[in-house]
C-alpha positions as CSV (number, residue, x, y, z in Angstrom):
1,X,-24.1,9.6,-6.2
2,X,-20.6,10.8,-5.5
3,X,-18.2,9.3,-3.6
4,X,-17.6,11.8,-0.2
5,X,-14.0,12.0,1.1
6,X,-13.7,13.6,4.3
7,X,-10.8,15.5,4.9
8,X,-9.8,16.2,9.0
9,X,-6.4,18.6,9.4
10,X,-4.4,17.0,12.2
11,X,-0.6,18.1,12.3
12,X,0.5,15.5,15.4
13,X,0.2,12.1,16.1
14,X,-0.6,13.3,19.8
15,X,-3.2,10.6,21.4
16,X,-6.2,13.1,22.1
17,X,-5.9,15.3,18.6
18,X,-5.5,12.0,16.7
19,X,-9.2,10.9,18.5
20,X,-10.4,14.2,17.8
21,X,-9.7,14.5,14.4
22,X,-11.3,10.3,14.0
23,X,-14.1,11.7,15.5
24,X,-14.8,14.3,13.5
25,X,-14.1,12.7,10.1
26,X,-15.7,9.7,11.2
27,X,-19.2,11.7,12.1
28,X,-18.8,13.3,8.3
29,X,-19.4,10.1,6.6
30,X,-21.9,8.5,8.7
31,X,-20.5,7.8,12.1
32,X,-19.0,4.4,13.9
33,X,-22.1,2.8,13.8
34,X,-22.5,2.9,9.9
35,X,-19.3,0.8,9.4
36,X,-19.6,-1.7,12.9
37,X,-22.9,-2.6,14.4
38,X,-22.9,-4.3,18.0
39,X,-22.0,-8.0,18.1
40,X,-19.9,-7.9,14.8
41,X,-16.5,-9.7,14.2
42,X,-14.1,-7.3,12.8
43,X,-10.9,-7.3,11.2
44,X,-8.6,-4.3,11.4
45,X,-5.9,-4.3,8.7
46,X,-3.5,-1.4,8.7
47,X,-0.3,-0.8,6.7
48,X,2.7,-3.1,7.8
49,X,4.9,-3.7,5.2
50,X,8.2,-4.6,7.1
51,X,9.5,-4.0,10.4
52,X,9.9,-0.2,11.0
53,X,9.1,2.5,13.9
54,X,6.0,4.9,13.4
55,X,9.2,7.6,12.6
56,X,9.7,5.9,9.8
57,X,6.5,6.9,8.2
58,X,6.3,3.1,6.5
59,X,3.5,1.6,8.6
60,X,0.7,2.9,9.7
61,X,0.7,5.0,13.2
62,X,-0.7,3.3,16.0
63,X,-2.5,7.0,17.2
64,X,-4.4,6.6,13.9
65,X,-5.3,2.8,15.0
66,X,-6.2,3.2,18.4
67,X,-8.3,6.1,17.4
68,X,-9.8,4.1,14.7
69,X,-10.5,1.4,16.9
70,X,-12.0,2.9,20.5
71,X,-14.4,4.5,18.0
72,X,-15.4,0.9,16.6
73,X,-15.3,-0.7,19.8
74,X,-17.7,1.5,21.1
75,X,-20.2,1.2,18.4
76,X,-20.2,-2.7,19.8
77,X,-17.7,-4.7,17.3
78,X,-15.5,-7.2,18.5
79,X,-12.1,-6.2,16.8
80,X,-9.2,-7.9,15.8
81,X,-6.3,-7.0,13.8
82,X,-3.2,-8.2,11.5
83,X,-1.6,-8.1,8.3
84,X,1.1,-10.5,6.5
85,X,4.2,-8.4,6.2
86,X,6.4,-8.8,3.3
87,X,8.9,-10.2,5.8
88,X,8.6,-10.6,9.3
89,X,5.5,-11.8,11.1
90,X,2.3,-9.4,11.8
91,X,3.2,-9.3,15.6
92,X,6.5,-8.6,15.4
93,X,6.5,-6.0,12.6
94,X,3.2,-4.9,14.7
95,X,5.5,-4.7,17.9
96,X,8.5,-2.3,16.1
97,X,5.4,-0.5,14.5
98,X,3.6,0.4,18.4
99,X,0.3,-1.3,16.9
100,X,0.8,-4.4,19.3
101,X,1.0,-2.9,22.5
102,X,-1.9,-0.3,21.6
103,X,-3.4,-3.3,20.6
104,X,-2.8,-5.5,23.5
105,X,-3.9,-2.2,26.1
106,X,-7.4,-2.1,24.3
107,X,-8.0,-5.4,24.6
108,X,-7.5,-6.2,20.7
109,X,-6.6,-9.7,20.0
110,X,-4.5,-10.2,16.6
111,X,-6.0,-12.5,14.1
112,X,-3.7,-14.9,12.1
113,X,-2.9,-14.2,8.6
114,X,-0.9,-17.0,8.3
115,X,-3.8,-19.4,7.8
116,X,-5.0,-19.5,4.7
117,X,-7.8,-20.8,1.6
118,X,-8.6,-20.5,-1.6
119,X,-12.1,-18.8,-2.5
120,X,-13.4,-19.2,-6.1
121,X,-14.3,-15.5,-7.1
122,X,-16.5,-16.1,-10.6
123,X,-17.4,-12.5,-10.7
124,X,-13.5,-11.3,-11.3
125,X,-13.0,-9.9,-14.3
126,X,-9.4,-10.7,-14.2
127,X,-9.2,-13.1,-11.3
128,X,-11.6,-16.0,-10.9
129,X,-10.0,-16.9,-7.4
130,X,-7.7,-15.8,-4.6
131,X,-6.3,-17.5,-1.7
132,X,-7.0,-15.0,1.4
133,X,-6.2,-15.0,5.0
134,X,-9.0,-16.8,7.0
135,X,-9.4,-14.4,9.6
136,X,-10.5,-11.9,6.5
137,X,-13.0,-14.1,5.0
138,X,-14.6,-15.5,8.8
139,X,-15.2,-11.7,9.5
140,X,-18.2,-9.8,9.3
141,X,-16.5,-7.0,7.5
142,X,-12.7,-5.6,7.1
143,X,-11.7,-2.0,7.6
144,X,-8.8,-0.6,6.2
145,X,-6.2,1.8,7.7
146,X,-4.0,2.3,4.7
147,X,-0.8,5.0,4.7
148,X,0.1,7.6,1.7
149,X,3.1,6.7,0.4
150,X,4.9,6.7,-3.0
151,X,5.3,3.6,-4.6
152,X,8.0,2.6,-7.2
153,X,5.7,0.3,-9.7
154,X,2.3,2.0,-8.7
155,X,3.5,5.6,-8.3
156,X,1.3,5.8,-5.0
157,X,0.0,3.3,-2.6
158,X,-3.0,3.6,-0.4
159,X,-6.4,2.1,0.3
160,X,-6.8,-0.2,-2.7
161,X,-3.2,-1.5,-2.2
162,X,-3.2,-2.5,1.3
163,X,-5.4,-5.0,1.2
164,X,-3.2,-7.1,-0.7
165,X,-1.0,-7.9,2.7
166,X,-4.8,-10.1,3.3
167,X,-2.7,-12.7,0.5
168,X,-0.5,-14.4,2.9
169,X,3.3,-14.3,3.3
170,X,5.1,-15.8,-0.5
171,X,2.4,-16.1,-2.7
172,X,2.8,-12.2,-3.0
173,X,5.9,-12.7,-5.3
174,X,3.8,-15.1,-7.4
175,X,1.8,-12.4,-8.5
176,X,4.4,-10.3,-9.2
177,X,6.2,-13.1,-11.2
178,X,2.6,-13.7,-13.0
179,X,1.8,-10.3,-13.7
180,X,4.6,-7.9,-14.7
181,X,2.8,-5.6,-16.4
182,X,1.8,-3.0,-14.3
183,X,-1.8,-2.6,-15.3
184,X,-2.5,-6.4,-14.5
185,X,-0.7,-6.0,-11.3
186,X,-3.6,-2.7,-10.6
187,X,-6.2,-4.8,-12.5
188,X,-5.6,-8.0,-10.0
189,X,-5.8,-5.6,-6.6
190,X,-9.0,-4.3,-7.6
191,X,-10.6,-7.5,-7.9
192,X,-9.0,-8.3,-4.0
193,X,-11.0,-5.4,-3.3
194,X,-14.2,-6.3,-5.2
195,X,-14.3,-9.4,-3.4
196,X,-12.8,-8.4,0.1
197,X,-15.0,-5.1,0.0
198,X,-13.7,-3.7,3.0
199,X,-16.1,-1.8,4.6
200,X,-14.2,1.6,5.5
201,X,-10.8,3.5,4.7
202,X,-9.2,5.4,7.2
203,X,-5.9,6.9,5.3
204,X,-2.9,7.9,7.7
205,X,-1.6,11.2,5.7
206,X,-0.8,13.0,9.0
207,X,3.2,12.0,8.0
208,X,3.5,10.4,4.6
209,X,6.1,9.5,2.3
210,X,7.3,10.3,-0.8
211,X,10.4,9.9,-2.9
212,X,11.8,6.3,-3.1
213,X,8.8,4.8,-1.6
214,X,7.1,2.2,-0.2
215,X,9.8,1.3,2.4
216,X,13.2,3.6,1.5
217,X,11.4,7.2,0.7
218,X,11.2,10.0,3.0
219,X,8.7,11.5,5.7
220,X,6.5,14.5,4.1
221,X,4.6,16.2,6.6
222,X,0.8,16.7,5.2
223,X,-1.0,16.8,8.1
224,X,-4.5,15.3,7.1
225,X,-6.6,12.5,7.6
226,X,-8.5,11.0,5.2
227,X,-11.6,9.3,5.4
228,X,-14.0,7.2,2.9
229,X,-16.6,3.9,2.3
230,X,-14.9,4.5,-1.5
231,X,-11.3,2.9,-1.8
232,X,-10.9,4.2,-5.1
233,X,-12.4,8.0,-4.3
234,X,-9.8,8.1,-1.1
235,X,-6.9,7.2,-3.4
236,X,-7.7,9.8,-6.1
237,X,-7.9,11.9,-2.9
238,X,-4.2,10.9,-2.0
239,X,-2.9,11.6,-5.7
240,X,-4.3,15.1,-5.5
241,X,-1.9,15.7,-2.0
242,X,0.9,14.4,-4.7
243,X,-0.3,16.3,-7.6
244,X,-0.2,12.9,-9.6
245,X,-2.6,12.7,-12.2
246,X,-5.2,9.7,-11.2
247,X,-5.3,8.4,-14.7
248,X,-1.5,7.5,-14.3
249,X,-2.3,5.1,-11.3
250,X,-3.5,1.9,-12.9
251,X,-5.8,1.0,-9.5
252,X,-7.8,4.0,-10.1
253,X,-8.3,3.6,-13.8
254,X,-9.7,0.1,-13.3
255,X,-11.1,0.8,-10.0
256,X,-13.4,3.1,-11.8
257,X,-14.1,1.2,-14.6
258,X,-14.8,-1.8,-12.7
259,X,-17.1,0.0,-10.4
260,X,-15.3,-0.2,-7.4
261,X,-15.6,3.2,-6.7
262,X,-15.0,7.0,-8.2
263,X,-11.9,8.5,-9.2
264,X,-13.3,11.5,-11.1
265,X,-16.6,12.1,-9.1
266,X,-15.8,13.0,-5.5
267,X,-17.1,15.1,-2.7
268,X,-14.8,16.4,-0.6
269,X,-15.7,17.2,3.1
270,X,-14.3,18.7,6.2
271,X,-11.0,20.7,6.1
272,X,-9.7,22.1,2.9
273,X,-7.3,19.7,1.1
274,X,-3.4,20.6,0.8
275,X,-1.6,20.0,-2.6
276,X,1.8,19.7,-2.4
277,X,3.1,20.7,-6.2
278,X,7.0,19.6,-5.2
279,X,5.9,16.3,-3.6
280,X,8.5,13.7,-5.3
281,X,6.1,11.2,-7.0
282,X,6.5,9.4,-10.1
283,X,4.7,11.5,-12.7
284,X,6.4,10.3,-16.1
285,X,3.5,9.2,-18.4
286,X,6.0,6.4,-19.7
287,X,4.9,3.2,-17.9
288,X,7.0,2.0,-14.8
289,X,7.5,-1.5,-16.2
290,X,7.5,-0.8,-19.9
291,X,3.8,-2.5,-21.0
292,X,3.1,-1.5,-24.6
293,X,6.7,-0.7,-25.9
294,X,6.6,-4.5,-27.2
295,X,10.5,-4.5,-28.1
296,X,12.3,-5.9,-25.2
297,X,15.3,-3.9,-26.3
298,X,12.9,-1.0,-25.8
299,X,11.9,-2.1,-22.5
300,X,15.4,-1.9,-21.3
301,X,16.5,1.1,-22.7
302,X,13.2,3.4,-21.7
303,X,11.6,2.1,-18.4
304,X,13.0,2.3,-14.9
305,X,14.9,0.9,-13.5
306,X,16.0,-1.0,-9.9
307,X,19.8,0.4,-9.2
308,X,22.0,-0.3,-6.2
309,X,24.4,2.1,-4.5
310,X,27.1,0.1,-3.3
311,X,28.0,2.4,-0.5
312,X,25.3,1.4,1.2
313,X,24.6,-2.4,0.5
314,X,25.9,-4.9,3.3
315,X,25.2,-7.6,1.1
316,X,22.7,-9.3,2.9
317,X,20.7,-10.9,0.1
318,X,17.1,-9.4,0.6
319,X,17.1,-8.3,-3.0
320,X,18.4,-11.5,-4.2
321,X,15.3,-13.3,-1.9
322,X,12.7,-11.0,-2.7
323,X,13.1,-11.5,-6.7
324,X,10.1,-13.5,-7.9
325,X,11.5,-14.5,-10.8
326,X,14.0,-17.6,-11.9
327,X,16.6,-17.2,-12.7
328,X,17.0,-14.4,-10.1
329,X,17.3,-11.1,-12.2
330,X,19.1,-10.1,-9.3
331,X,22.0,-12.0,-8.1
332,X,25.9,-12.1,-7.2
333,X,28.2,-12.1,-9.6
334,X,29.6,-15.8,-10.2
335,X,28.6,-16.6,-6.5
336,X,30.5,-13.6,-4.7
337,X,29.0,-12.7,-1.8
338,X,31.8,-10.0,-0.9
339,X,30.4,-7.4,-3.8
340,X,26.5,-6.2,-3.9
341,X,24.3,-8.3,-6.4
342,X,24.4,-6.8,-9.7
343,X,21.5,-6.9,-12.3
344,X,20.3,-8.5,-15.5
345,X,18.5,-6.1,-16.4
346,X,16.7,-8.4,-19.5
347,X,15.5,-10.9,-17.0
348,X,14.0,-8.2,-14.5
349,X,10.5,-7.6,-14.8
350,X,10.0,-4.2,-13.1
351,X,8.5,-5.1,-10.1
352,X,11.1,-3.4,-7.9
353,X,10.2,-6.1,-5.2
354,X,14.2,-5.5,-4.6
355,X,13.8,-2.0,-3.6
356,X,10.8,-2.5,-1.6
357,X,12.6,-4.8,0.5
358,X,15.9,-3.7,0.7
359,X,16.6,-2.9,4.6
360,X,19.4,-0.6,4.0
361,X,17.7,2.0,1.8
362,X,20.3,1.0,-1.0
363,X,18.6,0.4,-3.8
364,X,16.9,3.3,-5.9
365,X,14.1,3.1,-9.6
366,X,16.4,5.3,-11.5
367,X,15.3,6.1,-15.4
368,X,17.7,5.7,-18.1
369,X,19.7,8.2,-19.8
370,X,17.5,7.5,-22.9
371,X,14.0,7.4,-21.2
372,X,14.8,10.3,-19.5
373,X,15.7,12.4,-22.6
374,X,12.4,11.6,-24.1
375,X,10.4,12.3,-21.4
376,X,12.2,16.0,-21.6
């Protein structure tokens, strides 16, 4: 059977055409009552990477939540909601987001993702075990509000990534520092979705972002909603908006193959679907952290790269905290903390966990001159 996307137009993040348009795509794949039943305990788990307003188009809007959530509440689920930010805590990058005080006016209690075990998962096919928030694993069923957004080391991030903020606070970097290669990195978040199985995607594409994404890109105005039981199917759905080729996202390729859901077999429903042909995505076939070029001379010389304008850096060490690896491939020079960080380019791993965090928008993946005169 295919996987159905349904896709609901919806140009404004104003309250009432927000509901209608949840409605609507809601009622296209089933209704609210297919995804909560009365009684249930449910975990909602949007996008809140690191402390930003809704203007910002880095966390999910709370319109899209509340609209999300009076529809689950009144098929009879008891809701809660949270995330583990990269920094920050989920309630106070929940506050600057507008998701806690919708939150707190529905009646919506936040969950803590701070507490946290271990769960043997013997069915992974590249992880055997994961150590996950407890409020996910006590619920009856998770459902994920994910925003489109570009993404330096997986060229686009939506539904299958989000659930990694259910992996509590640090051990993020861990994976990052275990798995540099990119296609382990996508190969590792589909198993977190084959053993968190959230239970519906509800993709905030009403404003998303593209260019230096997942935190520093820019707002693109698309104007859709997107929604989907298949985490994989909404995704391809996302790259299609981008006109990114699925087969390039790694998430998708072993989503697929791993039968977590469809990249290539989808039914779309609803509106018509816009494609955006100048949308600023990644789309160099050359991987984004040099896997399979085997010479680490190579590696240096082809793949992207993290790059800091100095203009802009204050120097306040996010970078230098946020690199999972030791030494630190990102560092001052001989201890000064007057001049940015500067690079070592063959310690970094390409996880661009420095641009990610970097609250000043100064740092930018930027391709060599050599990699990009072979991709011309």
């Amino acid at each position: 059977m295919s996987a159905r996307v349904a896709v609901i137009r919806c140009d404004t993040y104003d309250t009432s055409a927000v509901a209608d348009a949840v409605t609507r795509g809601l009622e296209l794949i089933g209704g609210a009552g297919a995804f909560a039943r009365p009684g249930e305990r449910i975990v909602l788990k949007p996008n809140l990477l690191v402390s930003s307003s809704a203007a910002e188009a880095v966390t999910t809007h709370p319109a899209v939540f509340a609209a999300v959530a009076r529809e689950l509440a009144s098929a009879g689920a008891s809701l809660t909601w949270g995330d583990s930010p990269a920094i920050g805590t989920s309630l106070s990058v929940g506050k600057r987001a507008g998701i806690a005080d919708v939150a707190a006016e529905l009646g919506i209690k936040a969950a803590d993702f701070s507490a946290s075990r271990t769960v043997s998962y013997p069915d992974g096919r590249l992880m055997k075990q994961f150590t996950v928030a407890e409020a996910v694993l006590d619920a009856d069923a998770l459902i994920s509000l994910p925003k489109l957004k570009t993404h330096a080391l997986m060229r686009m991030t939506g539904a299958v990534k989000n659930q990694f903020g259910c992996v509590p606070g640090m051990l993020k970097g861990e994976f990052h520092a275990r798995m540099p290669d990119v296609a382990l990195f996508g190969q590792m978040l589909v198993d977190l979705n084959r053993l968190l199985r959230p239970r519906l995607f509800v993709m905030d594409a009403i404003v998303a972002m593209e260019g230096n994404g997942p935190r520093a890109g820019d707002p693109r105005n698309v104007g859709v909603l997107l929604f989907s039981d298949d985490p994989v199917a909404i995704d391809a759905v996302g790259c299609r908006i981008m006109s990114l080729d699925p087969a390039l996202v790694d998430t998708l390729v072993y989503g697929e193959r791993w039968g977590l859901g469809s990249a290539t077999d989808i039914e779309l429903t609803g509106d018509e679907l816009p494609v955006f042909e100048d949308y600023r995505v990644n789309r160099n076939r050359l991987s984004t952290t040099g896997e399979g070029l085997g010479n680490p001379l190579a590696k240096r010389l082809l793949t992207p790269r993290p790059s800091i304008t100095a203009e802009r850096c204050t120097r306040c060490g996010t970078c230098v905290r946020a690199c999972p690896v030791e030494p630190k491939a990102v560092d001052w020079p001989g201890g000064d903390r007057d001049v940015p960080p500067a690079y070592d380019y063959a310690a970094c791993i390409r996880c661009y966990c420095c641009q990610e965090m970097c609250p000043e928008r100064a740092i930018a993946v930027k391709t060599p001159l050599l990699g990009r005169l072979i991709r011309r």
